[in-house]
C-alpha positions as CSV (number, residue, x, y, z in Angstrom):
1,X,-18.5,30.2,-22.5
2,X,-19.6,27.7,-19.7
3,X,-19.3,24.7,-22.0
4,X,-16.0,25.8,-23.4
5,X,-15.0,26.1,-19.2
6,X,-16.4,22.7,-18.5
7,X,-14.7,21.4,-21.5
8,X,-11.3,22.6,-20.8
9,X,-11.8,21.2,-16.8
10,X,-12.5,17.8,-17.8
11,X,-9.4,17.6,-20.7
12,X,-7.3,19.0,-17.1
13,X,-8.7,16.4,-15.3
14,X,-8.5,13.9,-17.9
15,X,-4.5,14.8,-18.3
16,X,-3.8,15.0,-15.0
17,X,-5.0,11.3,-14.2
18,X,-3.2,10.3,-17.5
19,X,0.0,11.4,-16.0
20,X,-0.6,10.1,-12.3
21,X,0.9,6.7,-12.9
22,X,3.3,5.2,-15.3
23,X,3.5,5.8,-19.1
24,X,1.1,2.8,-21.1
25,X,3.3,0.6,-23.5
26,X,3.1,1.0,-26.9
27,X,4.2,-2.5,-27.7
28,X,3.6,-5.6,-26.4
29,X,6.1,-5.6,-24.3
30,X,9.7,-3.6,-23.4
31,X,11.8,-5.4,-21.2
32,X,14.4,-3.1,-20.0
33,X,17.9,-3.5,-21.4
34,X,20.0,-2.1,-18.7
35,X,23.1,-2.0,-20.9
36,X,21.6,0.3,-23.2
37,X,23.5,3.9,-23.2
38,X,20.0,5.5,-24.3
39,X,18.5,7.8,-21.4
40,X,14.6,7.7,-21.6
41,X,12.1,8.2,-18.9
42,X,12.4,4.6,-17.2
43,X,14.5,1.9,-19.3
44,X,15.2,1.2,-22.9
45,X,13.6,-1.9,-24.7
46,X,15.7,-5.1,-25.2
47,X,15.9,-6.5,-28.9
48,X,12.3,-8.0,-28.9
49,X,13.9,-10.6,-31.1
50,X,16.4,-11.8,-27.8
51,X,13.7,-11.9,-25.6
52,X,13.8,-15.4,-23.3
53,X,11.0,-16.0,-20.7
54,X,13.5,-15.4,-18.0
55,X,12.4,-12.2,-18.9
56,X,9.2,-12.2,-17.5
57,X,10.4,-14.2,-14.4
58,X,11.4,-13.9,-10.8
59,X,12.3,-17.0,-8.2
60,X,12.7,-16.6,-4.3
61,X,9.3,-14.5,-2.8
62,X,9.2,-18.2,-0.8
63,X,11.8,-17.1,1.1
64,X,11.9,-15.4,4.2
65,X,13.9,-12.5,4.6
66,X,16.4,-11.6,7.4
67,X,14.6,-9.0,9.9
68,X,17.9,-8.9,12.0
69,X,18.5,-5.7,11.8
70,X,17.0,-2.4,14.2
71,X,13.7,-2.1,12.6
72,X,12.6,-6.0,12.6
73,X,11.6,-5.9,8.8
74,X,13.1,-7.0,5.3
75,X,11.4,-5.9,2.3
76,X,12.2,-7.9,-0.6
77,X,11.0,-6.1,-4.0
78,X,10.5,-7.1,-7.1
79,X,10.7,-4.2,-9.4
80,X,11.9,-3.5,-12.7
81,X,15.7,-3.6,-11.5
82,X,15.0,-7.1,-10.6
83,X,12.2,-8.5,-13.1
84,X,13.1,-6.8,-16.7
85,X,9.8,-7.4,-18.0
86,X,8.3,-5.1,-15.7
87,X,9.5,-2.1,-17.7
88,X,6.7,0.1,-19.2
89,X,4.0,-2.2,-17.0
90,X,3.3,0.4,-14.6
91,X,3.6,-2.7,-11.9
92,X,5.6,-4.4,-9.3
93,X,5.5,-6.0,-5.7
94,X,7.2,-6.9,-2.7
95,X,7.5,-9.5,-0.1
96,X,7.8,-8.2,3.4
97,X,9.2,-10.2,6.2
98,X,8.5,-8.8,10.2
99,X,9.4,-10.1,13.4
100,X,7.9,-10.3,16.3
101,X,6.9,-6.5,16.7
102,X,9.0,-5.6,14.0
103,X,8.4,-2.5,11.8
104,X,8.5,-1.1,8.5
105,X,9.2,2.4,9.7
106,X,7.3,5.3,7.8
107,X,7.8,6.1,4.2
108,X,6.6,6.8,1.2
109,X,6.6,5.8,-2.5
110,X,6.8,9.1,-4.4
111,X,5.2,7.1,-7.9
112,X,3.0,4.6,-6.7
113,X,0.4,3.6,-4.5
114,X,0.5,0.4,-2.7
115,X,-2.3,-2.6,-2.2
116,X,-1.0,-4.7,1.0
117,X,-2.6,-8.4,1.6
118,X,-1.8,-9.7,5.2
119,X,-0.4,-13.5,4.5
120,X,0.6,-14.2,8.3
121,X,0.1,-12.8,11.4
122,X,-1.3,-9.4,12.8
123,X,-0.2,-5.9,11.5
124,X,-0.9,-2.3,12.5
125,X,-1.0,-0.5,9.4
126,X,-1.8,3.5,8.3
127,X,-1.0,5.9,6.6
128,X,-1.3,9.9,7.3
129,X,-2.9,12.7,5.1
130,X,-1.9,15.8,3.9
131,X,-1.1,19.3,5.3
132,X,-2.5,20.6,6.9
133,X,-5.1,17.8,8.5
134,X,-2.3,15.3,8.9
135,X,-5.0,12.9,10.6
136,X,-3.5,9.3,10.9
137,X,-5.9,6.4,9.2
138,X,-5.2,3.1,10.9
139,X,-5.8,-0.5,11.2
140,X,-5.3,-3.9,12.4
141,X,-5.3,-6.5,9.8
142,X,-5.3,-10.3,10.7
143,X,-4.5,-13.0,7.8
144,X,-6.3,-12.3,4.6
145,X,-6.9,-8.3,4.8
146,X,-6.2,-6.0,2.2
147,X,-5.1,-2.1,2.9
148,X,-4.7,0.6,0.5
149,X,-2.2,3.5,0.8
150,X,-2.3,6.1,-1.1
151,X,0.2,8.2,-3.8
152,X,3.1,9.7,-2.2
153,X,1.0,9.7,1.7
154,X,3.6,8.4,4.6
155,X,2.6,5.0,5.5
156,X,4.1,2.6,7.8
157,X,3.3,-1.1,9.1
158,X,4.5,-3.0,12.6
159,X,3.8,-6.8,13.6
160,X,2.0,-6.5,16.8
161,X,2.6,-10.2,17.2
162,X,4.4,-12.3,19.0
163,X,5.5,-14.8,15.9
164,X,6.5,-13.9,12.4
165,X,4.2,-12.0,10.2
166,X,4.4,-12.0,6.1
167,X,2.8,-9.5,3.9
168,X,3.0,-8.9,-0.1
169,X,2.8,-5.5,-0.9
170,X,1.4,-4.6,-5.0
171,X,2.0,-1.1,-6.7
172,X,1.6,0.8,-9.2
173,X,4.4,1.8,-11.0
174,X,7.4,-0.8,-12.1
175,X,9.8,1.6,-10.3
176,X,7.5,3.0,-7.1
177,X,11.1,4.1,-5.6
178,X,11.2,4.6,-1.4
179,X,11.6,7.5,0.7
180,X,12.1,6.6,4.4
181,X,11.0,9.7,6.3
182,X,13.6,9.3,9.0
183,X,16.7,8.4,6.8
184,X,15.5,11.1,4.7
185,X,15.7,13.7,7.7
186,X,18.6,12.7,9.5
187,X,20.5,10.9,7.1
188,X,20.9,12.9,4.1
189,X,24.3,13.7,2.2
190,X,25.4,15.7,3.3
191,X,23.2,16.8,6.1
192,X,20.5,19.0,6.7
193,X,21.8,22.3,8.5
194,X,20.9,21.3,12.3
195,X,19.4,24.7,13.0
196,X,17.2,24.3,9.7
197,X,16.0,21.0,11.4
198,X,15.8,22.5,15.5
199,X,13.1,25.0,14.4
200,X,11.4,21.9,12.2
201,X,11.3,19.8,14.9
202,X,10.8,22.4,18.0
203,X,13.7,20.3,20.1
204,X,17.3,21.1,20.7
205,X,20.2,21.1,19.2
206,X,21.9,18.2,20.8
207,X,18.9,15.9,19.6
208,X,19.3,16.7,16.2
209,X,23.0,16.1,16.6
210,X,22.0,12.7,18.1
211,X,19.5,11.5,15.7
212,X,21.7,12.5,12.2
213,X,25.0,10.6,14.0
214,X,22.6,7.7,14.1
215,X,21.7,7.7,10.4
């Protein structure tokens, strides 16, 4: 009976991981056809046959990216909405731009966990765990450092600089989406009932009123 227990814990564990990241391709490759009326969990496959290498290609992560805007930061991604090949990879990056103590405000990425590599300047990185610990984990990287963050864990970065900083961000799924905790809250459609968010946040009413006209 033991055995039989052990057994059926490590098939769990076995699934469980299986199903933690993107589905593996069964072909050599499916690049998305966005025109395609099927509905499948990600994007149908092209005509393999029609397949160029533009496919498989993406121009512009040279460029900077405007961070004039309230937050400092511009995150250019490449994904599968914008590199077809991507689709049934289980990959994709980003390019993220910060000003001078710019920030990329906390978020998460509800299928993926990210690898960031520091390409200019000084960052404050970290991420927070889970209920009901919620300890923050954080960092300063200089040029050339790598961070994790986890699965679905709020993260966040901010140039603690006074020049530009540049960052490229790897991760794990070919459509990691973004939640951004903030716009999320307070900027939902339609909104949150403010009482609902009063007793979250232990603050008054006219705050919340505040911070959801801002959003």
């Amino acid at each position: 009976m033991t055995n039989h227990i052990l057994l059926l814990g490590t098939l769990a564990l076995f699934f469980s991981v299986s199903l933690a990241s993107d589905d593996s391709p069964l072909q050599d490759f499916c690049v998305a056809d966005p025109n395609s009326p099927a509905l499948v969990n990600g994007l149908a496959c092209k005509d393999a046959k029609i397949v160029q290498a533009i496919d498989f290609s993406f121009s512009g992560l040279h460029l900077a990216g405007n961070t004039s805007n309230v937050v400092g930061s511009r995150v250019t991604p490449v994904t599968v909405a914008q590199l077809a090949g991507l689709n049934t990879l289980g990959i994709s990056m980003a390019r993220i731009d910060y000003a001078p103590w710019g920030i990329n405000p906390p978020h998460t990425h509800p299928r993926a966990s990210e690898i960031l590599t520091v390409i200019e300047g000084q960052l404050e990185v970290g991420f927070v765990t889970s209920n009901p610990e919620n300890r923050l984990i954080t960092k300063v990287l200089q040029k050339g450092d790598v961070f994790v963050f986890p699965i679905n864990l709020i993260h966040f970065q901010r140039n603690i600089g006074y020049s530009n900083a540049v960052a490229i961000a790897a991760l794990s799924s070919q459509n990691p989406g973004v939640i951004t905790i903030a716009n999320a809250v307070f900027g939902s459609t339609p909104d949150i009932a403010t009482d609902i968010l009063v007793k979250a946040f232990k603050v008054d009413k006219s705050i919340v009123s505040r911070l959801q006209s801002t959003f």
